[in-house]
C-alpha distance (Angstrom), angle and dihedral (degrees) to the residues before:
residue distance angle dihedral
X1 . . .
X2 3.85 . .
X3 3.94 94.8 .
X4 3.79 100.3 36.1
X5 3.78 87.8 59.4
X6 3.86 94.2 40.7
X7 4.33 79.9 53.8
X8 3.68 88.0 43.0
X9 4.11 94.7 49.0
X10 4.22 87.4 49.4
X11 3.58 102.7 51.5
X12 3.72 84.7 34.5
X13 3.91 104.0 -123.1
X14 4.03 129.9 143.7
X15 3.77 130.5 -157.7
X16 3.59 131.3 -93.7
X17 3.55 120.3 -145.9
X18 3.99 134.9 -163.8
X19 3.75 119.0 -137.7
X20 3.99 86.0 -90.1
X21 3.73 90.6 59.3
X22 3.93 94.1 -103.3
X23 3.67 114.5 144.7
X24 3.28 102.9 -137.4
X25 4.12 106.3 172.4
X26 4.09 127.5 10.5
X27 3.77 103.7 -126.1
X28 3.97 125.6 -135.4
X29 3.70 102.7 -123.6
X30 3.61 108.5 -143.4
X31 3.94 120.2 -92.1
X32 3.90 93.6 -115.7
X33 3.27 97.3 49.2
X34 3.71 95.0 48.9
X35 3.40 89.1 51.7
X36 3.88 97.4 -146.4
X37 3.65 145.8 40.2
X38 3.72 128.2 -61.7
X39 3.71 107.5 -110.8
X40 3.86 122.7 -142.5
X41 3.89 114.2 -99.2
X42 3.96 127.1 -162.7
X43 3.66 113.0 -170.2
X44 3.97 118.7 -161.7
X45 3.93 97.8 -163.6
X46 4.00 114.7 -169.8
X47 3.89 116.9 -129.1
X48 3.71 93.5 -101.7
X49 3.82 98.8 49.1
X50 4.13 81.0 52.9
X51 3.04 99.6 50.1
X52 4.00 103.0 35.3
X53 4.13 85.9 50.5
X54 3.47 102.0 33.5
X55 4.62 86.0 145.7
X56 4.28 83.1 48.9
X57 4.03 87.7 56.6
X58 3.62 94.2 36.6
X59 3.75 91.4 63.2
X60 3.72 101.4 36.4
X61 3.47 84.2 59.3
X62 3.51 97.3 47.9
X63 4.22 84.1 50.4
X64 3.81 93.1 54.1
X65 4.16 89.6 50.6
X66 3.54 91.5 50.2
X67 4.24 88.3 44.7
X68 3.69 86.5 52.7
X69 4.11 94.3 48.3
X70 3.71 94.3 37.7
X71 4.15 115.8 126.8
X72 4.12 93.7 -119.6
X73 3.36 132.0 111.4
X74 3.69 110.8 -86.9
X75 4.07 82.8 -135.1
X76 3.63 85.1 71.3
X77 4.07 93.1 33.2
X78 3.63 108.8 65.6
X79 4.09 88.8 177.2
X80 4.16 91.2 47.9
X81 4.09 83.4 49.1
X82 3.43 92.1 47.2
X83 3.50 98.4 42.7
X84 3.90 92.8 49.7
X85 3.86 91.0 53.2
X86 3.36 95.5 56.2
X87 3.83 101.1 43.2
X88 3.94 86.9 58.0
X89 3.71 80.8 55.1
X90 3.43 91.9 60.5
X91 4.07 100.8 -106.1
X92 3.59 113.1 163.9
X93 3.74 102.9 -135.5
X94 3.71 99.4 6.8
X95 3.69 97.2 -175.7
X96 3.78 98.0 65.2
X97 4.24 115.3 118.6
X98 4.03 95.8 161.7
X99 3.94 109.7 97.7
């Protein structure tokens, strides 16, 4: 739990939870309430962590898609920036960060 909220407090995302205490989605938090840019993540998961939190990758996944589609500046979006260099490159799925 350590690293996915060390992850979560870089890019600058929260947890949402259903009524049962689920999370079911990490949620952007809005640039100006952050207060600074969303920095670039690469996560190096092992093979158990995969495949014993399959739902925790799942939505981190999801998170860094919507990072890399968001409407902000990619000044203050390090993962958009990112993301948009390397799709000019040619990078299929350029918004991956889970190896």
């Amino acid at each position: 739990g350590e690293s996915i909220a060390i992850v979560l407090s870089l890019v600058g995302a929260r947890p949402v939870k259903e009524g049962t205490g689920r999370t079911v989605c990490y949620e952007l938090i809005p640039l100006n309430e952050l207060g600074r840019p969303r920095i670039d993540v690469l996560a190096s998961l092992s093979g158990i962590f995969r495949d014993s939190f399959a739902n925790v990758v799942d939505l981190l996944d999801d998170m860094f898609e919507r990072a890399a589609i968001a409407g902000e500046s990619p000044d203050m979006n390090y993962i958009k920036k990112h993301a948009m260099e390397l799709e000019a490159g040619g990078t299929e799925r350029p918004a991956a960060r889970l190896f």
